[in-house]
C-alpha positions in Angstrom: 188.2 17.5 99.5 190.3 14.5 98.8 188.5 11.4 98.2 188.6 8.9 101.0 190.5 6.0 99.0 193.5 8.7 98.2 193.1 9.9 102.1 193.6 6.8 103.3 196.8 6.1 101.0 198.3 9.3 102.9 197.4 8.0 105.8 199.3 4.1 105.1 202.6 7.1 105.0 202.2 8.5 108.3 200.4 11.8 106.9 199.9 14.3 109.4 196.5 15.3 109.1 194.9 18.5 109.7 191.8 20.6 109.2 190.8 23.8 108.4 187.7 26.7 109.2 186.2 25.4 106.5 186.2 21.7 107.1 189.0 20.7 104.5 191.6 18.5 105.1 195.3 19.2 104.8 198.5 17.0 105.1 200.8 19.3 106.7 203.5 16.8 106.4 204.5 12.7 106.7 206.4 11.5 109.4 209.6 13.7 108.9 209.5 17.4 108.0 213.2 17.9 108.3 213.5 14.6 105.5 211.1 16.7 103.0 213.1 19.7 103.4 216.2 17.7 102.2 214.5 15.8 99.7 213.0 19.2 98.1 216.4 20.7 97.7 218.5 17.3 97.0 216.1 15.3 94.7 212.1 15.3 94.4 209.2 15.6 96.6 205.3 15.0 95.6 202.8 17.2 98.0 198.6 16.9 97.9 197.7 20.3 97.1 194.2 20.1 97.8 191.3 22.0 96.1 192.7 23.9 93.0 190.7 26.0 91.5 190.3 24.5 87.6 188.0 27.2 85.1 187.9 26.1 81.5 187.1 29.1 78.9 185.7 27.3 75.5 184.7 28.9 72.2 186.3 30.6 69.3 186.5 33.9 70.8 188.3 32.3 74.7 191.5 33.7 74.0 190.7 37.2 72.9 188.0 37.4 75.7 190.5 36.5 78.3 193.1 38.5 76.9 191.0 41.7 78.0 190.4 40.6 81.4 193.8 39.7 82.4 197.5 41.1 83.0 199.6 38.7 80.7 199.7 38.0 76.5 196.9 35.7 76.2 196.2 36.2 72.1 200.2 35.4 71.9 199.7 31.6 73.2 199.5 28.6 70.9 198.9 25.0 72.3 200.4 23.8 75.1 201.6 27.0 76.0 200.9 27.8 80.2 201.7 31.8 81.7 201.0 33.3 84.7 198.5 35.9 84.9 196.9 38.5 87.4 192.9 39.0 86.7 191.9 42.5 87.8 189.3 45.2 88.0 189.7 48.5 86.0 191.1 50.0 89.2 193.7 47.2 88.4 192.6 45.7 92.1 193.5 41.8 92.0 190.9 39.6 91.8 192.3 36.3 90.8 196.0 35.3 90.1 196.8 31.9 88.6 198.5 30.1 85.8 196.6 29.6 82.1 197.2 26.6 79.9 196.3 26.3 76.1 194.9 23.6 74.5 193.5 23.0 70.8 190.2 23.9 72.1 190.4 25.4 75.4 192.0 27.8 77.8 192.1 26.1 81.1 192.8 28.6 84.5 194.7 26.9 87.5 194.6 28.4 90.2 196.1 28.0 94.1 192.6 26.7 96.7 189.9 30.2 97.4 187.2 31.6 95.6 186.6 30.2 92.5 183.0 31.9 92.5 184.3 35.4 92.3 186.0 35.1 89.4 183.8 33.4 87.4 181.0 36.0 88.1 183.9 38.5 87.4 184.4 37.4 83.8 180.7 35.8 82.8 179.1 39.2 83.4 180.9 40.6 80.7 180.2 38.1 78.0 177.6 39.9 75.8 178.1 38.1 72.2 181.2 36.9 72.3 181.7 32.8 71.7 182.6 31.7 74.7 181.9 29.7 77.7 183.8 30.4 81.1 182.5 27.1 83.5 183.8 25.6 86.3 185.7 22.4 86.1 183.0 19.7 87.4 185.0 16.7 86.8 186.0 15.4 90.5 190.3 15.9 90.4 192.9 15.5 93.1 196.1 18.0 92.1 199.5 17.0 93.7 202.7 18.8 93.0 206.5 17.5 91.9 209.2 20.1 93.3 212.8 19.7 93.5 215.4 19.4 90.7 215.0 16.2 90.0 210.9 16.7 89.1 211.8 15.8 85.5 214.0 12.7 86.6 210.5 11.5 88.8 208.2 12.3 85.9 210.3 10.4 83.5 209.7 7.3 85.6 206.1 7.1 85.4 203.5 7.5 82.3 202.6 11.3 83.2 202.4 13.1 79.4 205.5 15.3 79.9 205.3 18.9 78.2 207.6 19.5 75.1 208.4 23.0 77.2 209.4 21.4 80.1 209.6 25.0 81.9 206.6 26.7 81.0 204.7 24.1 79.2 201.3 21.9 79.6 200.5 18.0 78.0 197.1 16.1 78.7 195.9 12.9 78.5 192.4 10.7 79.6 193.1 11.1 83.4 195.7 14.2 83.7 196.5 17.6 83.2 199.7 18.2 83.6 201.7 22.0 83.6 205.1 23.1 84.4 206.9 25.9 85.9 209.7 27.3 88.1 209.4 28.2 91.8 212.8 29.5 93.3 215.0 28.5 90.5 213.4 24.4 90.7 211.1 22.9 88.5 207.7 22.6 89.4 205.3 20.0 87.8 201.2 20.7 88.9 199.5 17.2 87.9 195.6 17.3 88.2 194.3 13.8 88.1 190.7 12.4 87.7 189.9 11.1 91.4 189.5 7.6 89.8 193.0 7.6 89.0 193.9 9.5 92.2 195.4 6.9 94.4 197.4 4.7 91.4 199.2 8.4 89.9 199.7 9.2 93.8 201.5 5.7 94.3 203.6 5.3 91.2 204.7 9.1 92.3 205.5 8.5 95.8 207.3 5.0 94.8 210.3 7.8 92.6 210.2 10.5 94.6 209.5 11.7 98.8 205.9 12.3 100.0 206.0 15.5 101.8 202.9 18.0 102.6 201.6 21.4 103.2 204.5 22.9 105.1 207.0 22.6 102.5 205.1 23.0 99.3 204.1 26.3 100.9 207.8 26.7 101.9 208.8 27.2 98.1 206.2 29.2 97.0 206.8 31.9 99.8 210.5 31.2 98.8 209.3 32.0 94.9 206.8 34.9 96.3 203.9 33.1 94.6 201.1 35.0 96.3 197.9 33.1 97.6 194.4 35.6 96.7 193.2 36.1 100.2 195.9 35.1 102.0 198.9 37.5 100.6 197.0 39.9 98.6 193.4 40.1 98.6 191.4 43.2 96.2 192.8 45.9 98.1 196.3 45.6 96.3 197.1 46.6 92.7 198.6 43.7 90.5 202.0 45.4 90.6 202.0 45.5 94.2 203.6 42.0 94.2 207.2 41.4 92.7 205.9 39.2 89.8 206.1 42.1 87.2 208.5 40.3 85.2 205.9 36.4 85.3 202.6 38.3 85.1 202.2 41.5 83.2 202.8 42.6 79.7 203.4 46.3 78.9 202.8 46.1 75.3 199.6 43.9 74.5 197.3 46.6 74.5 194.1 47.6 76.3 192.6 45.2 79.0 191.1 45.9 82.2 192.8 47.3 84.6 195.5 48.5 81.8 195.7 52.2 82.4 196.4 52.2 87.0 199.2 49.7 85.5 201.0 51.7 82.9 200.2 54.8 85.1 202.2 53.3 87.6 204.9 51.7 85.2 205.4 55.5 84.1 206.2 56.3 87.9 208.9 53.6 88.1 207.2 52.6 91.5 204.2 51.3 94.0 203.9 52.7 97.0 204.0 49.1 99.0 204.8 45.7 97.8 204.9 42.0 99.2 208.5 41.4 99.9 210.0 38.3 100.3 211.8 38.0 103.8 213.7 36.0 106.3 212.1 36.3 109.6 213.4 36.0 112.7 211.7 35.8 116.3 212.0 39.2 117.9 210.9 40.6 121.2 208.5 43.6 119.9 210.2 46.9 119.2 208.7 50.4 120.6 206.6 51.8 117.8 204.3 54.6 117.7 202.3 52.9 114.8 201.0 49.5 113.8 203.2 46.8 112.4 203.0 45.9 109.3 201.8 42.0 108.3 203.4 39.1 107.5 201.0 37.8 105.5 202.8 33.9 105.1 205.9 32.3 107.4 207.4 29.1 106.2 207.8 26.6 108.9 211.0 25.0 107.5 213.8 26.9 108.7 216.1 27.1 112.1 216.4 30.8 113.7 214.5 32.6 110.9 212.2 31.5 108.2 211.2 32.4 104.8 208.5 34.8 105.0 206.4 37.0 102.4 205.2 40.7 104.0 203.4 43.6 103.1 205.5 46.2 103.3 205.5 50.2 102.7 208.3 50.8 99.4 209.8 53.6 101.4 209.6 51.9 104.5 211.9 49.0 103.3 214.7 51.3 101.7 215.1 53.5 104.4 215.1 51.2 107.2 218.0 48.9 108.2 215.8 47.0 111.2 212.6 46.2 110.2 209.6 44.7 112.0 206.3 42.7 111.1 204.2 40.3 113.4 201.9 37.4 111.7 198.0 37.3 112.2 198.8 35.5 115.6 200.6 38.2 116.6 204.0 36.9 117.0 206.6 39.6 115.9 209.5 38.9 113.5 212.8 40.9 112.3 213.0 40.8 108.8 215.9 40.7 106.3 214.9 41.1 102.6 215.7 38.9 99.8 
């Protein structure tokens, strides 16, 4: 949850406010959607993300424990080095997909707002001697997120520690953690910030670069095909099922679980389904003897069709030139792949 002073510095910008099943609150955007679209691809906008999941792995043995529970080259990373990783089971089902940042003494996981409890029973049931500790971050943060090309041109303009690797990098200091990254071809800049310090780094961000909220943060990462755990992929995909081979998994680090399904499948040259990414347009439904497959996430920036992430059947996609999903709502879609 955001704290109240920070929700009441949203609300001083004309935040639309809205609220979810579970009670938490979401800016969906301020005042002008169509301004924080332009803004996004033209210059800089700051969004709330809300609830990030933060795990912090301690101990001399963190890296080499985590290296055998996740997709990506976790022994390989030295200080303020950040990659993206899948966490799976040893059927290579996903259970957890996020980014991890190194410190001097630390492995810190960031993840995108679920179930943070899942994971951490995932990976503390299998500590037997090793020396380490996998806890949840307790320390009260807000997390906001610079996108746009000019994210490095904003961060310059405050006293945010900017990472050496400006595109897959992480800095720290007393009140933030700060990471970076790419989302369709734009830097990305995740800052976590003690909630005592929430409303000043929200301020001196918003006075360099255009508040905007839920709807288009979300926008890029369906445009980048970052998947949200429960949302776009839950544990009945493989890790390969999504089109982030290339960001998440690494073919020649060794055993880990989950390792042999991948390579098995790596072997093949295929999956069976994947989550595409997708413009959708509004369709009247088609005649089908079968279900439609999901949309799992729609963008609500766009004019006639929107980016849109789907799970779709590999051979299905190929061999088709119309094809058809509908969202949880029900509301059907003609999709063009990207």
């Amino acid at each position: 949850m955001f704290p109240s002073d920070l929700l009441n510095a949203f609300k001083t910008l004309n935040a639309y406010l809205t609220t979810d099943d579970s009670g938490a609150t979401h800016v969906d955007h301020f005042n002008s959607l169509a301004d924080e679209a332009i803004a996004l691809s033209d210059s800089a906008v700051v969004c709330p993300v809300g609830d990030m999941i933060r795990i912090v792995a301690t101990g001399t043995d963190r890296a080499k424990f985590l290296h055998n529970f996740c997709t990506n080259n976790i022994k390989a990373m030295q200080p303020g080095d950040v990659c993206e990783a899948f966490f799976t089971d040893v059927k290579a089902k996903i259970l957890a997909h996020g980014y991890l940042l190194a410190t001097d003494n630390a492995i810190e996981i960031m993840m995108l707002p679920g179930n943070q409890d899942a994971i951490l029973k995932h990976l503390n049931r299998y500590i037997i001697t090793e020396d380490v500790s996998i806890v949840a971050e307790e320390t009260p943060t807000a997390t906001f997120a610079i996108m746009g090309p000019a994210t490095f041109e904003t961060l310059s303009k405050t006293d945010l520690p900017v990472p050496a690797n400006k595109q897959h990098g992480c800095s720290f200091n007393d009140t933030a953690t700060l990471f970076t990254t790419e989302w369709n071809s734009q830097p990305v800049a995740f800052i976590s910030v003690n909630s005592a310090a929430s409303v000043t780094v929200w301020n001196s961000l918003t006075a360099v670069a255009t508040p905007a909220g839920s709807a288009v943060f979300h926008h890029q990462r369906i445009m980048e095909g970052f998947p949200q755990v429960g949302i776009d992929v839950t544990d009945a995909n493989l890790a390969p099922e999504v089109d982030r081979v290339a960001q998440t998994i690494c073919y020649t680090k060794g055993c880990y679980l989950g390792q042999e399904p991948i390579a098995r499948l790596d072997a093949m040259g295929h999956v069976n389904r994947k989550l595409y990414r997708c413009l959708a347009s509004p369709t009247i439904s088609p005649e089908t003897d079968g279900e439609l497959p999901a949309i799992t996430s729609i963008s609500s920036v766009g004019s006639g069709s929107y980016p849109a992430l789907a799970q779709l059947k590999v051979s299905t996609a190929i061999a088709q030139t119309s094809l058809f999903a509908k969202t949880e709502e029900g509301t059907v879609f003609q999709l063009t792949l990207h």
